[in-house]
C-alpha positions in Angstrom: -13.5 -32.5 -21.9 -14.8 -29.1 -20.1 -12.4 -27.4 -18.9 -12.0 -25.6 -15.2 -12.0 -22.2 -16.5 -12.3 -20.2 -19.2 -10.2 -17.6 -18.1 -9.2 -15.6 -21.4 -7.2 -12.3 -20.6 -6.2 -9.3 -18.4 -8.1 -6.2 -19.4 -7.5 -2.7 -18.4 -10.8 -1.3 -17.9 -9.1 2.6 -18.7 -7.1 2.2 -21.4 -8.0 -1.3 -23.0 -4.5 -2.7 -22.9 -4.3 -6.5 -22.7 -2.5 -8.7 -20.5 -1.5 -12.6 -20.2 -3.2 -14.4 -17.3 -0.6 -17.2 -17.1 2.2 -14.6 -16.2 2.5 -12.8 -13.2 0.8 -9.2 -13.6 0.4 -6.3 -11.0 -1.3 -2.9 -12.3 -1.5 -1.9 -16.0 1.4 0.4 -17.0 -1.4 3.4 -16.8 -1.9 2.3 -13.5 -5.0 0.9 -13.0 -6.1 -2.1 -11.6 -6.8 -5.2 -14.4 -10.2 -7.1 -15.0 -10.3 -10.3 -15.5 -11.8 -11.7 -18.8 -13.6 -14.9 -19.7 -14.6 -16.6 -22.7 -18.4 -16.5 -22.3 -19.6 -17.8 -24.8 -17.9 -20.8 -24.0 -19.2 -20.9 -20.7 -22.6 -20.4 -21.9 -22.1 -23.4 -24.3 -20.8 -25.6 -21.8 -22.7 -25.0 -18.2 -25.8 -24.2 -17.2 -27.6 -22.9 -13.9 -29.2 -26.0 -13.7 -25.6 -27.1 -13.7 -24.6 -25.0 -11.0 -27.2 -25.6 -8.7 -26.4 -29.2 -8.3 -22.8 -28.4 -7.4 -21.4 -28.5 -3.6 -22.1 -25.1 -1.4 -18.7 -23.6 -1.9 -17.7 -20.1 -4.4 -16.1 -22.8 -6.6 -19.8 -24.0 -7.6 -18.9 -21.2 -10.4 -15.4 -22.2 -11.3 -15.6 -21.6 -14.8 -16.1 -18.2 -13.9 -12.8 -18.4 -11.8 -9.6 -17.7 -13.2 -8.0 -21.3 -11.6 -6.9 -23.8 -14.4 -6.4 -26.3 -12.4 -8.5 -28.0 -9.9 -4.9 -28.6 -8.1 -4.1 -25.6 -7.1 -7.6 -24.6 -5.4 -7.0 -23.3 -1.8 -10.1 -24.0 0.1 -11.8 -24.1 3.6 -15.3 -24.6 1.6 -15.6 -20.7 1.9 -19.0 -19.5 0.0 -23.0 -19.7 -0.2 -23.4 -17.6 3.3 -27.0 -17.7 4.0 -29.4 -14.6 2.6 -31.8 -14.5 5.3 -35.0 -12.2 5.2 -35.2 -10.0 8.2 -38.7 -9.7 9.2 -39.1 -7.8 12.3 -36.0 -5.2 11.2 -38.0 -4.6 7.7 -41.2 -4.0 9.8 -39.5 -1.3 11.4 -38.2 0.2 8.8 -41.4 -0.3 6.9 -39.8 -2.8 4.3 -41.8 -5.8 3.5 -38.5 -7.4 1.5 -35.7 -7.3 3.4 -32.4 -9.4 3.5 -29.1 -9.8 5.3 -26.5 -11.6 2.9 -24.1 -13.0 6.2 -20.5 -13.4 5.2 -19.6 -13.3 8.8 -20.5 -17.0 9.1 -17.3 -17.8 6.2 -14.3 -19.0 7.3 -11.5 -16.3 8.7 -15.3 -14.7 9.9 -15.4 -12.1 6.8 -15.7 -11.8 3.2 -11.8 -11.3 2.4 -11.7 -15.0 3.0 -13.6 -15.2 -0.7 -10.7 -12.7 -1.9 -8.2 -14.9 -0.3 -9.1 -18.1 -1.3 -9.1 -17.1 -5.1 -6.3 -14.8 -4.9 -3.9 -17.4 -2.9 -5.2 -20.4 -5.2 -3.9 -17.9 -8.7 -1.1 -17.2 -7.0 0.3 -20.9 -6.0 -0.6 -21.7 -10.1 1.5 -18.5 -10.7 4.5 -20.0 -8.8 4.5 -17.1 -6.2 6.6 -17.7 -3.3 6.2 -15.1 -1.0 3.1 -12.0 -0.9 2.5 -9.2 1.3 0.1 -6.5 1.6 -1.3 -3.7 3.4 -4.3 -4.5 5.8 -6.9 -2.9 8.0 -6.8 -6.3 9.6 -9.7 -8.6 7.7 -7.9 -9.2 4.3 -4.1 -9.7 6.2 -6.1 -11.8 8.6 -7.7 -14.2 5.7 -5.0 -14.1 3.4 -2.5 -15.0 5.8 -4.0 -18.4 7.1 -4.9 -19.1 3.3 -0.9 -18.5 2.3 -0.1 -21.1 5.4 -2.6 -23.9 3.6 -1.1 -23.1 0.0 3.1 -23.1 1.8 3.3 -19.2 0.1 4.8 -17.2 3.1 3.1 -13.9 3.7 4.2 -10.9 5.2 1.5 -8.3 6.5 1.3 -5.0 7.9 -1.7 -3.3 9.8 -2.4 -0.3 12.0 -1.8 -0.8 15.3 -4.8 0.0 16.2 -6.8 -2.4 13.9 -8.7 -5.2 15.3 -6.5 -7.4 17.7 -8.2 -10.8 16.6 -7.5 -10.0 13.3 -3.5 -9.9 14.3 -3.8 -12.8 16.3 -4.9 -14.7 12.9 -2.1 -13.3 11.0 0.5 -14.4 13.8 -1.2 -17.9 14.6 -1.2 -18.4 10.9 2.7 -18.2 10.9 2.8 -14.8 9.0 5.6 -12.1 9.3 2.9 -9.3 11.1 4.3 -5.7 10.8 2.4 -3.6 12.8 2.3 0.2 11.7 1.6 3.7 14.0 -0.3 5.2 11.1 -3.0 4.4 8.6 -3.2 1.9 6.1 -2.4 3.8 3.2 1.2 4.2 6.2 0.8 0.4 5.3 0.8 0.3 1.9 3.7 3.0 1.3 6.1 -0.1 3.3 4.7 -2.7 1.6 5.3 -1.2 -1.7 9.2 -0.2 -0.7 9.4 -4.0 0.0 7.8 -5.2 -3.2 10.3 -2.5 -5.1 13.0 -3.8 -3.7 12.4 -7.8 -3.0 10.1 -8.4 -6.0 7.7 -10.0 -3.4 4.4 -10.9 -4.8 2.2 -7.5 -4.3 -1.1 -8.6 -3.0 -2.6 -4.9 -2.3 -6.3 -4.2 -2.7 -6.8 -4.3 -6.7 -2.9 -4.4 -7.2 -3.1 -8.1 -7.9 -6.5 -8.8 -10.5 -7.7 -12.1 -8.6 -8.9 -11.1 -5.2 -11.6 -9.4 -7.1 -12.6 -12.6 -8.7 -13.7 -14.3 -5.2 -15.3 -10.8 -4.3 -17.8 -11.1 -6.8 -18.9 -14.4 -6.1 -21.3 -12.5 -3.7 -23.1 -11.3 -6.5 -23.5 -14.3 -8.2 -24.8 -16.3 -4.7 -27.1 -13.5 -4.0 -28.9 -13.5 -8.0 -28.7 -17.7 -7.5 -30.3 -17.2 -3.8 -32.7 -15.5 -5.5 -34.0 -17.9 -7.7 -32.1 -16.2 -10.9 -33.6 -13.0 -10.3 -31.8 -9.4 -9.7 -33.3 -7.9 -6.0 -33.9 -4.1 -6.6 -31.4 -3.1 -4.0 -27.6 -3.9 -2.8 -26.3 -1.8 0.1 -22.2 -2.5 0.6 -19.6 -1.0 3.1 -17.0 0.7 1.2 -13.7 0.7 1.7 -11.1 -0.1 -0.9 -14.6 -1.0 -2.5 -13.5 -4.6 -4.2 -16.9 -6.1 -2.7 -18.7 -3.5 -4.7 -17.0 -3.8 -8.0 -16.9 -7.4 -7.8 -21.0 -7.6 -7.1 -21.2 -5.2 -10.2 -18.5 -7.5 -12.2 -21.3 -10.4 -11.7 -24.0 -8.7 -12.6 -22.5 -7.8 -15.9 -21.1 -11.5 -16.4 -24.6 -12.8 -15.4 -26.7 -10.4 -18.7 -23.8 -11.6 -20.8 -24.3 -15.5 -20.3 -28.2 -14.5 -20.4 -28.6 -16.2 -16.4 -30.5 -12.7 -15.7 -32.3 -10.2 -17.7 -31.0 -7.8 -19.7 -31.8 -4.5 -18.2 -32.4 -3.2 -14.7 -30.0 -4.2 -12.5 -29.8 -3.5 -8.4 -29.3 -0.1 -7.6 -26.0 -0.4 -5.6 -25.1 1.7 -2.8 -21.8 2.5 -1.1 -22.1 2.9 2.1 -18.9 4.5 4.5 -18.8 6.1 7.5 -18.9 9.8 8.2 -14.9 9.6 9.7 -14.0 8.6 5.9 -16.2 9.1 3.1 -14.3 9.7 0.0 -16.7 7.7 -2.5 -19.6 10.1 -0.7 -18.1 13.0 -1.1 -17.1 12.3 -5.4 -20.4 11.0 -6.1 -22.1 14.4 -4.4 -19.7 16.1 -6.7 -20.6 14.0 -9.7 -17.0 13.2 -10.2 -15.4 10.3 -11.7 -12.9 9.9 -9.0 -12.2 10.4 -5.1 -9.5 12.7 -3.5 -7.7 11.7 -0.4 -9.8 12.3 2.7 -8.0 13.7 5.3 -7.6 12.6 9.3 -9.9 9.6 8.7 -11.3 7.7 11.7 -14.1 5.1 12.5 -14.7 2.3 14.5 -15.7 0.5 11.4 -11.6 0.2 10.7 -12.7 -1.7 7.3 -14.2 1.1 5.7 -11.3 3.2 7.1 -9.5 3.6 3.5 -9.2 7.5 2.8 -8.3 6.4 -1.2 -9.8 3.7 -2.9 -7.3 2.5 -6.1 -10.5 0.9 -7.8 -12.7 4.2 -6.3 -13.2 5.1 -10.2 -14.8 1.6 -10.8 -17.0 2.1 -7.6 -18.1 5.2 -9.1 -19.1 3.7 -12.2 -20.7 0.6 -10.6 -23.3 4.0 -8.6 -23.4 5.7 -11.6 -24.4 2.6 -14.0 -27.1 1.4 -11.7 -28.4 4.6 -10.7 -27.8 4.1 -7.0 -26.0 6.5 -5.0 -23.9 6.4 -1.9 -24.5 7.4 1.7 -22.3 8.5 5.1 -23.2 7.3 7.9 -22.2 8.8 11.7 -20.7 6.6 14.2 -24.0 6.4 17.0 -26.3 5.4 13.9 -24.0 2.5 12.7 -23.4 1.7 16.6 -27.3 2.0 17.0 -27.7 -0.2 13.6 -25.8 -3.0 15.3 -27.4 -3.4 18.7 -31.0 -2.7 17.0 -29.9 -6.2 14.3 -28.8 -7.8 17.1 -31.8 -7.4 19.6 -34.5 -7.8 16.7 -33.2 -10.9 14.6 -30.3 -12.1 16.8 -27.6 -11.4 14.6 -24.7 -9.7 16.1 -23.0 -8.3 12.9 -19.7 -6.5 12.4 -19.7 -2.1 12.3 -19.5 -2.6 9.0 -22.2 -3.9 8.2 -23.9 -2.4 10.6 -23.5 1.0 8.9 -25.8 -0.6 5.8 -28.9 -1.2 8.0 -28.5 2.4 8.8 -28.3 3.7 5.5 -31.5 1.6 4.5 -33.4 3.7 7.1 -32.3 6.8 5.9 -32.7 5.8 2.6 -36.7 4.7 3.5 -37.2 7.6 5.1 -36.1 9.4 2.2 -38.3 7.5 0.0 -35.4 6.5 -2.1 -36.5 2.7 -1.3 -40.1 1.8 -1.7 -42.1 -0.5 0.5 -42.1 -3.3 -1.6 -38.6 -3.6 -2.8 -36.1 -6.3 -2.2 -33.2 -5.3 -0.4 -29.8 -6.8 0.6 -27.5 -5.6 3.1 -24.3 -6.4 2.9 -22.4 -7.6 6.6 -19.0 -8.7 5.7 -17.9 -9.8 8.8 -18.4 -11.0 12.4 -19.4 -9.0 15.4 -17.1 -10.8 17.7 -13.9 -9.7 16.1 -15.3 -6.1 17.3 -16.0 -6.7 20.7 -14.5 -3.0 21.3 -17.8 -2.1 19.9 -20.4 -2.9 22.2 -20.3 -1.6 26.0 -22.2 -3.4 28.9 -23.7 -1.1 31.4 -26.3 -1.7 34.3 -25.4 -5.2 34.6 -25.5 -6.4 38.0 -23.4 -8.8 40.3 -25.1 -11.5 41.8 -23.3 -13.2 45.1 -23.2 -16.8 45.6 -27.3 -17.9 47.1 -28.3 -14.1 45.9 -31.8 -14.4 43.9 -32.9 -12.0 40.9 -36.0 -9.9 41.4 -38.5 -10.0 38.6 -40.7 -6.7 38.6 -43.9 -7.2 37.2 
């Protein structure tokens, strides 16, 4: 009998040290975050991608890959396989013949933490876990939240109080203790991990707990599947606490191992953040292996708004690897980015991942991406959970009878 997954270990991908799966585990004692490891081999032995393919159009398609035992403890609003759509009219002018929006703002919880949620809530109801909190910038608190209410785990979150107010509204219809915080969230995390210290509540932080990662990089595995099995030349992610873009390079690496791509070239991956908060931008200009803390950050992207990344080392590394590079982006260009997706393929996409689209002009421009290559942009949420974002002007009132004037 197969089994559900072949979930080996915790790794530490600093110092090496080894952790059980089947226990609960936070950060390695050096303080990093923990990968999850898988017995390969095993997988490769007993599932295919012909295997895969005939499977239902949710993340778990690859639950082998997942580190759920059993099929039990699965917490799932059939979250996964968002459409990769190529976007003629936007390539055409930016003079790309190849390129693609990967949509997770059609998921459930209208962003990609749902993926994060649904595999970090289903590990954590096999764990035993009780009660989780975490730090948000709204997205992750909002998806996690509703995701604790299916599995009975309560969940207590705390956001800026300026982050997105349909993102609280999720956390507080979902039955969640919502903390709302005058500060950043890094403010945030600082409470949450008081509570954790003292409560020995289940910390479910960006990278503090190893699952979340494992949904994340289901994006990478959809997008190489979408694809036909084939690697494009070019991933573009919004980077924030950068899980999205770790876990995408995490699939890529699993993918060579199994032998489901080529050994090789991989996608150049690019970070993108915004010019209010660009930590990653400003270590990988440096060449440096690590980010420092960047100072007064602001954007109305709020889920890029993360002035120090825990994982930002494996970010760097995922650049570095791939030979991409990573870009920061001002707020009219991402703004701009938005309403010009919007009004050329209909797709009304969150700032986030907005500020992508915008980097894959500059990055044309530059001659950084050819013609010819194929390009995904990563949006990782909805654009009507930022309605702050777009302003209506020269709209006119009509009275009652009135008629609209067409000039021709």
């Amino acid at each position: 009998m197969k089994d559900y997954s072949y979930i080996s270990h915790l790794e530490c991908p600093k110092c090496g040290e080894r952790y059980e799966e089947n226990e609960i585990q936070q950060l390695c004692k050096c303080g990093s975050p923990l990968w999850v490891r898988y017995h390969l081999e095993k997988v490769k032995s007993t599932v295919s991608r012909e295997d895969i393919s005939k499977r239902s159009n949710s993340l778990w398609r690859y639950h082998e890959l997942l580190p759920v035992h059993n099929k039990e403890n699965v917490i799932t609003l059939g979250e996964g396989m968002t459409p990769l759509e190529k976007l003629s009219s936007l390539g055409a002018e930016y003079g790309l013949n190849n390129l693609y929006i990967k949509d997770e703002g059609v998921i459930p919880t209208g962003s990609f933490k749902t993926r994060g949620a649904s595999v970090g809530v289903s590990k954590a109801k096999e764990l035993g876990v009780k009660q989780l909190a975490m730090p948000t910038n709204g997205n992750a608190g909002a998806a996690w939240a509703l995701y604790a209410a299916k599995a009975k785990i309560k969940a207590t979150i705390v956001m800026p109080v300026d982050a997105p107010q349909i993102t609280r509204k999720e956390v507080y219809v979902a039955g969640g203790d919502l903390y709302l915080i005058n500060g950043l969230i890094s403010d945030a995390g600082k409470v949450v991990g008081k509570l954790v210290q003292s409560h020995g509540v289940y910390d479910s932080s960006t990278l503090k707990e190893p699952y979340r990662i494992e949904g994340k990089k289901t994006m990478g595995y959809e997008i190489v599947e979408q694809f036909g099995w084939k690697v494009p030349d070019v991933i573009l992610y919004p980077t924030g606490g950068g899980v999205g873009i770790i876990g995408i390079y995490k699939a890529l690496l699993e993918l060579q191992e199994l032998g489901w791509i080529e050994k090789g070239k991989l996608p150049r991956l690019v970070a993108v953040q915004a010019e209010g908060c660009a930590p990653i931008v400003e270590a990988w200009k440096k060449g440096e292996k690590e980010s420092n803390f960047f100072e007064n950050s602001t954007t109305c992207a709020f889920g890029i708004n993360v002035p120090k990344a825990l994982g930002d080392f494996l970010v760097l590394e995922g650049i570095y690897a791939t030979q991409g590079c990573a870009l920061a982006i001002s707020e009219e260009e991402l703004l701009q980015a938005q309403k010009q997706v919007a009004s050329l393929e209909g797709n009304f996409i969150c700032p986030e991942g907005a500020a992508t689209f915008a980097a894959v002009r500059i990055l044309r421009e530059q001659d950084w991406i050819q013609e010819d290559e194929h390009v995904v942009c990563l949006n990782t949420g909805l654009g009507l959970k930022y309605p702050e974002t777009v302003e209506i002007e020269g709209v006119q009132t009509l009275q009652p009878g009135q008629d609209i004037f067409v000039n021709n």
